[in-house]
C-alpha positions as CSV (number, residue, x, y, z in Angstrom):
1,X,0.0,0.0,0.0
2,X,1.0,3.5,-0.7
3,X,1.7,5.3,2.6
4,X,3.1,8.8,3.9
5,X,3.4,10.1,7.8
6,X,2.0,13.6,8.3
7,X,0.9,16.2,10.7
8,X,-2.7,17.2,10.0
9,X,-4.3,20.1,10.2
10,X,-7.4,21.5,12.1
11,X,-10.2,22.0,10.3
12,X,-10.3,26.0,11.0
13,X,-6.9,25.4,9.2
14,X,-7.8,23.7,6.4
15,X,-10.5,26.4,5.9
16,X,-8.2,29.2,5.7
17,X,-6.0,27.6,3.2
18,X,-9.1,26.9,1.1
19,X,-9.8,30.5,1.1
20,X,-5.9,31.0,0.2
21,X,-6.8,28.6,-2.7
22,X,-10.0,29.9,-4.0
23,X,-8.1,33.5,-4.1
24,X,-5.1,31.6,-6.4
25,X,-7.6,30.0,-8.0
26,X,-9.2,33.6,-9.5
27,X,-5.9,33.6,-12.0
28,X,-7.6,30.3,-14.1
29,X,-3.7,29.1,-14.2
30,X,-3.7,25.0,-14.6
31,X,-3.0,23.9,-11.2
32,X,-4.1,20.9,-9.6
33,X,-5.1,22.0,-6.6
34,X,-5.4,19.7,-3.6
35,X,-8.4,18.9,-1.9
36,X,-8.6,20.8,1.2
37,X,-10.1,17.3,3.5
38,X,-7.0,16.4,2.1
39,X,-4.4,19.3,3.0
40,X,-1.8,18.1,5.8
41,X,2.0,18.5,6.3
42,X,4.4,15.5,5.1
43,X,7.4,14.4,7.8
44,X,7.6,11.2,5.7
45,X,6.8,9.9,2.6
46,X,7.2,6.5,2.6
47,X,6.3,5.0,-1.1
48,X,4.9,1.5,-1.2
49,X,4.9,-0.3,1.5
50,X,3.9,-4.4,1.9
51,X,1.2,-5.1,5.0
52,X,4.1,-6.9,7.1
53,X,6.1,-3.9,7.4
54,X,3.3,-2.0,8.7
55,X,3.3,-3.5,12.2
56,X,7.0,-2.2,12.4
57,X,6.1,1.2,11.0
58,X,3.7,1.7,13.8
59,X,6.1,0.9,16.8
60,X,8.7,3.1,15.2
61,X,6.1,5.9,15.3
62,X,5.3,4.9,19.3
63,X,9.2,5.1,19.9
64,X,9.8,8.4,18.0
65,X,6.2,9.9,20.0
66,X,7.6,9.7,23.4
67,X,10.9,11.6,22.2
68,X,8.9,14.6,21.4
69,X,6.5,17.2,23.1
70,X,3.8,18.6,21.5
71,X,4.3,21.5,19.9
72,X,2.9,24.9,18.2
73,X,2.8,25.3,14.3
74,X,1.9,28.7,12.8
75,X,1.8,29.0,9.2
76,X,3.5,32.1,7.4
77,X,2.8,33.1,3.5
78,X,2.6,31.6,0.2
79,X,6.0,30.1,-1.7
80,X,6.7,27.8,-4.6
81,X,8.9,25.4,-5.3
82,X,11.8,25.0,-6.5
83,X,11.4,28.6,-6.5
84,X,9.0,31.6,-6.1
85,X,10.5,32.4,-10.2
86,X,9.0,29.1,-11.7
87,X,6.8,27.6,-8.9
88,X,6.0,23.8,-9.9
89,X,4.5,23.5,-6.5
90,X,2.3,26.0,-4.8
91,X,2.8,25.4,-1.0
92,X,2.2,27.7,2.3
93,X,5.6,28.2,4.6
94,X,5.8,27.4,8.6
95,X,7.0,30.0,10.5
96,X,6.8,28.7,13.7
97,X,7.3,24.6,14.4
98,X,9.8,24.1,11.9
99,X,12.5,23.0,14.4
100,X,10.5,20.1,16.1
101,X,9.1,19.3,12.1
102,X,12.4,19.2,11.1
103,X,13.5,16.7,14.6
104,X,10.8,14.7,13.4
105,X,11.6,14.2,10.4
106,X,15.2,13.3,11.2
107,X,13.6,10.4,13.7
108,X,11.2,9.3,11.3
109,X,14.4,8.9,8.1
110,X,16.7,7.5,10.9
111,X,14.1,4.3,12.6
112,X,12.6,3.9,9.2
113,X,15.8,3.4,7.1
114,X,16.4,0.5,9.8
115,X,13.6,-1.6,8.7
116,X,14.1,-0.5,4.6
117,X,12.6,2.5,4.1
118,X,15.2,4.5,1.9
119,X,16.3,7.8,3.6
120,X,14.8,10.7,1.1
121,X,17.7,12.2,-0.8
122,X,16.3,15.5,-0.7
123,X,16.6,17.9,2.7
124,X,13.7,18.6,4.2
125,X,11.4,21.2,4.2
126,X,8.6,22.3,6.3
127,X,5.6,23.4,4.3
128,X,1.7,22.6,3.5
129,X,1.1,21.8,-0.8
130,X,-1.8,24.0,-1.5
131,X,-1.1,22.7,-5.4
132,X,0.8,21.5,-8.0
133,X,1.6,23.5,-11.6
134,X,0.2,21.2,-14.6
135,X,1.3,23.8,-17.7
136,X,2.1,27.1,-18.0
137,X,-1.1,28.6,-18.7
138,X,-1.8,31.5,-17.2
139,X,1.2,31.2,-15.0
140,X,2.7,34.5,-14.8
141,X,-0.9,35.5,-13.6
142,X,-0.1,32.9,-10.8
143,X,3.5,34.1,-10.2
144,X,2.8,37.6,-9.6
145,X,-0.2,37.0,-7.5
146,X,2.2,34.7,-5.3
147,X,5.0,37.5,-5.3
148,X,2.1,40.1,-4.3
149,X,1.7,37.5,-1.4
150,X,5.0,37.8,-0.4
151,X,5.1,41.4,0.5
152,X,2.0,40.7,3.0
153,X,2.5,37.4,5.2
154,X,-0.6,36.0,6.6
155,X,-1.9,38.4,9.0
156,X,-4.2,36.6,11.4
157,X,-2.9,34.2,13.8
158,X,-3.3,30.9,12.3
159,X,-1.5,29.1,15.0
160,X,-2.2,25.2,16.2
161,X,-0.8,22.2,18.8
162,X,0.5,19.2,16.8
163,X,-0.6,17.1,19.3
164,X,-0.4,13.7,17.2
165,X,1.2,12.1,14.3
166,X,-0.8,10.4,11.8
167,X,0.5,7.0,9.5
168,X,-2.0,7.3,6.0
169,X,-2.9,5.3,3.4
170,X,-3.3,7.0,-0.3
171,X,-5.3,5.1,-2.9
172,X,-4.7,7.0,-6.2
173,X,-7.7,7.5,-8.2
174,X,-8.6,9.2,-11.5
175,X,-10.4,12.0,-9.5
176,X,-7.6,12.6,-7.0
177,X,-6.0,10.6,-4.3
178,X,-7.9,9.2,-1.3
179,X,-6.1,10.0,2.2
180,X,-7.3,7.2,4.7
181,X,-5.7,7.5,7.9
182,X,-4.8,3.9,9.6
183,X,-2.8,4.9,12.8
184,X,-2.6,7.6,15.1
185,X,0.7,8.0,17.6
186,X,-0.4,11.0,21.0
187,X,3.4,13.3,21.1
188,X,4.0,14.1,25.0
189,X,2.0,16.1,26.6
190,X,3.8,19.2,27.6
């Protein structure tokens, strides 16, 4: 099965980045946007993954969740990757949090890599997808409205407690991928 390790988001969250989106939206640029019930942040993607390994997957999660207190996240302003010039990805920054999402991600890559789950190549970095470029039509509409964005972070204090880490499933489908969550691992309380 196809499985990632993530942070998700409050709902109230999740709201406000669909409100980010449906102002993106507005430039009719081909983005494939993600489904907000689906928005979350990624401290692991972990590929395809056979049903026996799963068991181990879970206990490394338990392990890593008593190393770690539960924490605050605040989100910041708008980016792109690889870079705000030709954004491929349309994702929202972490201001706040990055440090313990960045330890968590160092625990997850170190336990999982003992058990065969290749260490991502890649450094990490904090962030939520809001959407992925398809072409480039209408993208410099995109492009400036992201740069606007850039000269006036997000305001209002859209703070919350990662108080849990989440292990998903993701069935690909023709409309989208299907998020199923299948284990849930409590961080200390602080």
């Amino acid at each position: 099965m196809r499985t990632f390790i993530a942070v998700e988001l409050p709902s109230e969250i999740k709201e406000y980045l669909s409100y980010l989106q449906v102002d993106l939206k507005s430039c009719n640029a081909d983005v494939k946007w993600v489904e907000p019930k689906n928005i979350h942040i990624t401290l692991k993607f972990l590929g395809e993954v056979k049903e026996e390994k799963i068991t181990s997957i879970k206990k490394i999660m338990e392990k890593i969740s008593n190393q770690i207190n539960s924490f605050a996240v605040s989100i910041f302003s708008l980016n792109g990757f690889p870079n705000i010039e030709s954004p491929r990805v349309i994702w929202v920054e972490i201001k706040n949090g990055q440090k313990e999402l960045l330890y968590l991600n160092k625990l997850l890559e170190e336990e999982l890599s003992s058990i065969g789950i290749p260490k991502e190549k890649r450094p990490f970095c904090s962030h939520i997808t809001l959407g992925r470029v398809r072409s480039h039509f209408n993208y410099h509409i995109l492009k400036q409205k992201i740069i606007e964005s850039l000269d006036k972070p997000i305001q209002e204090n859209k703070e919350f407690i990662v108080k849990y880490i989440t292990l998903f499933k993701s069935t690909l489908t023709s409309s989208g991928p299907i998020y199923e969550a299948i284990y849930k691992v409590s961080l200390k309380e602080n």
